[in-house]
Structure formats: structure tokens, C-alpha cells
C-alpha positions, 0 to 999 in steps of 0.5 A: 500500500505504501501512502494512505489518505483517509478523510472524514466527510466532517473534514470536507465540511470545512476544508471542500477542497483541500483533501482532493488537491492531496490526493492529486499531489500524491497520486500514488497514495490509496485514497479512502473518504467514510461514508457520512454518518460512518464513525468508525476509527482509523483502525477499523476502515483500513483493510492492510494497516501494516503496509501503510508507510506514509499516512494522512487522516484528515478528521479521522478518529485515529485511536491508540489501538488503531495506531498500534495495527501500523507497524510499518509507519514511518511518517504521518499527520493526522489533522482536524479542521483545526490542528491535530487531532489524536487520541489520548496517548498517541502522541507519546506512542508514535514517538517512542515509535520513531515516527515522524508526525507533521503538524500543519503549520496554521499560518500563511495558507490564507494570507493571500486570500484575505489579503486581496480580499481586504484591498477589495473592501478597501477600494469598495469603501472608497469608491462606494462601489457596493451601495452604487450597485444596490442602488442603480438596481432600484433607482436612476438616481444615481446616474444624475451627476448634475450639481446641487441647483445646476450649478457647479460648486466647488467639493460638490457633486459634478460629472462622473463623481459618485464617492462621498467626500465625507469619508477617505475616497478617491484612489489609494495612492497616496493615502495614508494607510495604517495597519496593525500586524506586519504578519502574513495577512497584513504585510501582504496587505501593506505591499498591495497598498504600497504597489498601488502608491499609498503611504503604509505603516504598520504597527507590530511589537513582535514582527522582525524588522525585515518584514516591513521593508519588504512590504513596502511599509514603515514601522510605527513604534506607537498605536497612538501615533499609527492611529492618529493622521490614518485614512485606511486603518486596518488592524489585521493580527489574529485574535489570541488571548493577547490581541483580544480588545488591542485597539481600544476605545481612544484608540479608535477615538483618535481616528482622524474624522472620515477614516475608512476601517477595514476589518478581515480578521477578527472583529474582537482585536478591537472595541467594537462598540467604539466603532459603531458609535463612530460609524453610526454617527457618520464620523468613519466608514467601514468596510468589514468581513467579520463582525462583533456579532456573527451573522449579523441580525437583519436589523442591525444599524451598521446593515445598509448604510451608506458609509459601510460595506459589509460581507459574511465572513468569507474572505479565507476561504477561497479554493486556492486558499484550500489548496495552499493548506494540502501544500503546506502540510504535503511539502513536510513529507520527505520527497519520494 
């Protein structure tokens, strides 16, 4: 048998593409998917266990019986949705059995998918483009660019002007881009904004200083003075323990008046409640894929407004995004 790749439909539910794209970077492995509602453990679906050399189980039930029929295993991962997923003592088994167990590294295989996704919600929240489109389905309105009396004046509406001048709008170039992490969502998102002309700094007490050059940004030793001259503010870190309420409420009460806020990781690294009393009183604009309340109940005030775009949560998982994870867990195996 040689390589084995056993998944659990639950796995599916979570990660629909990656288990396929392992199974077409080892074409060679005995492929092997439990029917739904099949609970059965590793041990007990695998007809020849002691012919297994490289293994893989994503969602699988793998116990320390089951463990103990795969005499010949020289390297493995057994991965939930989420991290490792091992029975008790299997751990401790499989090293004293000198097998080598890879872990996926949980970091990277989305940063490209949330970063673009981020820069969309960036140049929506400038451009308005979602609320121009919902509005043109019911209303002409907006293709009036006729200004205020027929008369041209000076900041008001005129040919072909359809950004509100109330909230950062117009181009990224040249705007000041603030942005708290310089990980791997962030600094790909600094780079994209400083390809595109912007002014990009970034807040990271943990982050080696290489990683803003490369991204084109400048580092900010303070969160007080990053906040303070932001057009875009986009606070992009993980949430942990640490990070949980980072960017409080006089931080974000130090946001220029018009700033644009873009949120693609997590809602709770900042006070969320600071945001809404800003937004809802037309003193910033937001563009957001998560929420302090997920979904959104259909009468929340932050829904339909004018100054904020807003998606369900979605900015991770794209196919390629699936892809890259098979990748980052494959690439461990040593090369056959």
C-alpha cells in the first residue's frame, strides 16, 4: 500500500477542497473518504494497516489501538479542521515509535486570500462601489451627476463623481494607510497598498524588522501615533488571548474624522462598540468581513448604510486558499 489518505466527510465540511488537491499531489497514495454518518476509527476502515508507510487522516478518529495495527509507519499527520487531532496517548506512542508526525503549520495558507480580499473592501469603501450597485438596481438616481441647483460648486457633486467626500475616497495612492500586524495577512496587505502608491505603516511589537521593508511599509513604534493622521486603518493580527480588545476605545477615538476601517480578521482585536458609535454617527466608514456579532441580525444599524460595506465572513476561504493548506502540510513529507 505504501501512502494512505483517509478523510472524514466532517473534514470536507470545512476544508471542500483541500483533501482532493492531496490526493492529486500524491497520486500514488490509496485514497479512502467514510461514508457520512460512518464513525468508525482509523483502525477499523483500513483493510492492510501494516503496509501503510506514509499516512494522512484528515478528521479521522485515529485511536491508540488503531495506531498500534501500523507497524510499518514511518511518517504521518493526522489533522482536524483545526490542528491535530489524536487520541489520548498517541502522541507519546508514535514517538517512542520513531515516527515522524507533521503538524500543519496554521499560518500563511490564507494570507493571500484575505489579503486581496481586504484591498477589495478597501477600494469598495472608497469608491462606494457596493451601495452604487444596490442602488442603480432600484433607482436612476444615481446616474444624475448634475450639481446641487445646476450649478457647479466647488467639493460638490459634478460629472462622473459618485464617492462621498465625507469619508477617505478617491484612489489609494497616496493615502495614508495604517495597519496593525506586519504578519502574513497584513504585510501582504501593506505591499498591495504600497504597489498601488499609498503611504503604509504598520504597527507590530513582535514582527522582525525585515518584514516591513519588504512590504513596502514603515514601522510605527506607537498605536497612538499609527492611529492618529490614518485614512485606511486596518488592524489585521489574529485574535489570541493577547490581541483580544488591542485597539481600544481612544484608540479608535483618535481616528482622524472620515477614516475608512477595514476589518478581515477578527472583529474582537478591537472595541467594537467604539466603532459603531463612530460609524453610526457618520464620523468613519467601514468596510468589514467579520463582525462583533456573527451573522449579523437583519436589523442591525451598521446593515445598509451608506458609509459601510459589509460581507459574511468569507474572505479565507477561497479554493486556492484550500489548496495552499494540502501544500503546506504535503511539502513536510520527505520527497519520494
Amino acid at each position: 500500500m505504501g501512502d494512505l489518505i483517509a478523510v472524514h466527510p466532517d473534514f470536507d465540511g470545512v476544508w471542500p477542497f483541500a483533501a482532493e488537491h492531496f490526493r492529486r499531489l500524491w497520486p500514488e497514495a490509496d485514497f479512502m473518504r467514510l461514508a457520512r454518518g460512518d464513525e468508525r476509527p482509523l483502525g477499523e476502515v483500513v483493510e492492510e494497516p501494516d503496509r501503510v508507510t506514509r499516512l494522512v487522516t484528515l478528521g479521522m478518529s485515529v485511536t491508540l489501538n488503531c495506531l498500534k495495527r501500523f507497524t510499518a509507519l514511518e511518517e504521518a499527520a493526522f489533522q482536524g479542521a483545526y490542528g491535530r487531532q489524536l487520541g489520548e496517548g498517541c502522541s507519546e506512542y508514535l514517538a517512542e515509535s520513531g515516527v515522524a508526525v507533521y503538524d500543519h503549520p496554521s499560518e500563511g495558507f490564507w494570507s493571500q486570500t484575505v489579503a486581496e480580499f481586504g484591498l477589495a473592501l478597501t477600494l469598495c469603501g472608497l469608491r462606494r462601489i457596493p451601495q452604487l450597485h444596490r442602488e442603480i438596481i432600484h433607482s436612476q438616481a444615481p446616474w444624475d451627476y448634475e450639481p446641487p441647483g445646476g450649478e457647479g460648486r466647488p467639493g460638490a457633486r459634478g460629472q462622473q463623481f459618485g464617492d462621498d467626500s465625507a469619508f477617505s475616497n478617491g484612489t489609494l495612492c497616496g493615502k495614508r494607510v495604517r495597519i496593525v500586524g506586519a504578519g502574513n495577512i497584513g504585510s501582504s496587505y501593506a505591499s498591495f497598498a504600497s504597489m498601488l502608491g499609498a503611504d503604509v505603516a504598520a504597527w507590530d511589537p513582535y514582527a522582525p524588522e525585515p518584514g516591513f521593508h519588504r512590504a513596502g511599509s514603515r514601522r510605527v513604534y506607537h498605536l497612538e501615533q499609527l492611529v492618529a493622521d490614518a485614512e485606511v486603518f486596518a488592524p489585521m493580527v489574529p485574535l489570541t488571548e493577547s490581541t483580544q480588545g488591542l485597539v481600544e476605545a481612544k484608540h479608535i477615538a483618535l481616528l482622524p474624522k472620515g477614516c475608512l476601517v477595514v476589518l478581515v480578521t477578527r472583529a474582537g482585536i478591537c472595541d467594537m462598540g467604539a466603532i459603531r458609535r463612530r460609524v453610526l454617527a457618520d464620523e468613519l466608514s467601514l468596510a468589514a468581513d467579520v463582525w462583533d456579532e456573527e451573522p449579523l441580525p437583519l436589523d442591525d444599524p451598521l446593515l445598509g448604510r451608506h458609509n459601510v460595506v459589509h460581507t459574511p465572513h468569507n474572505a479565507g476561504r477561497t479554493i486556492d486558499a484550500n489548496r495552499a493548506w494540502a501544500e503546506k502540510l504535503a511539502v513536510q513529507f520527505r520527497p519520494r
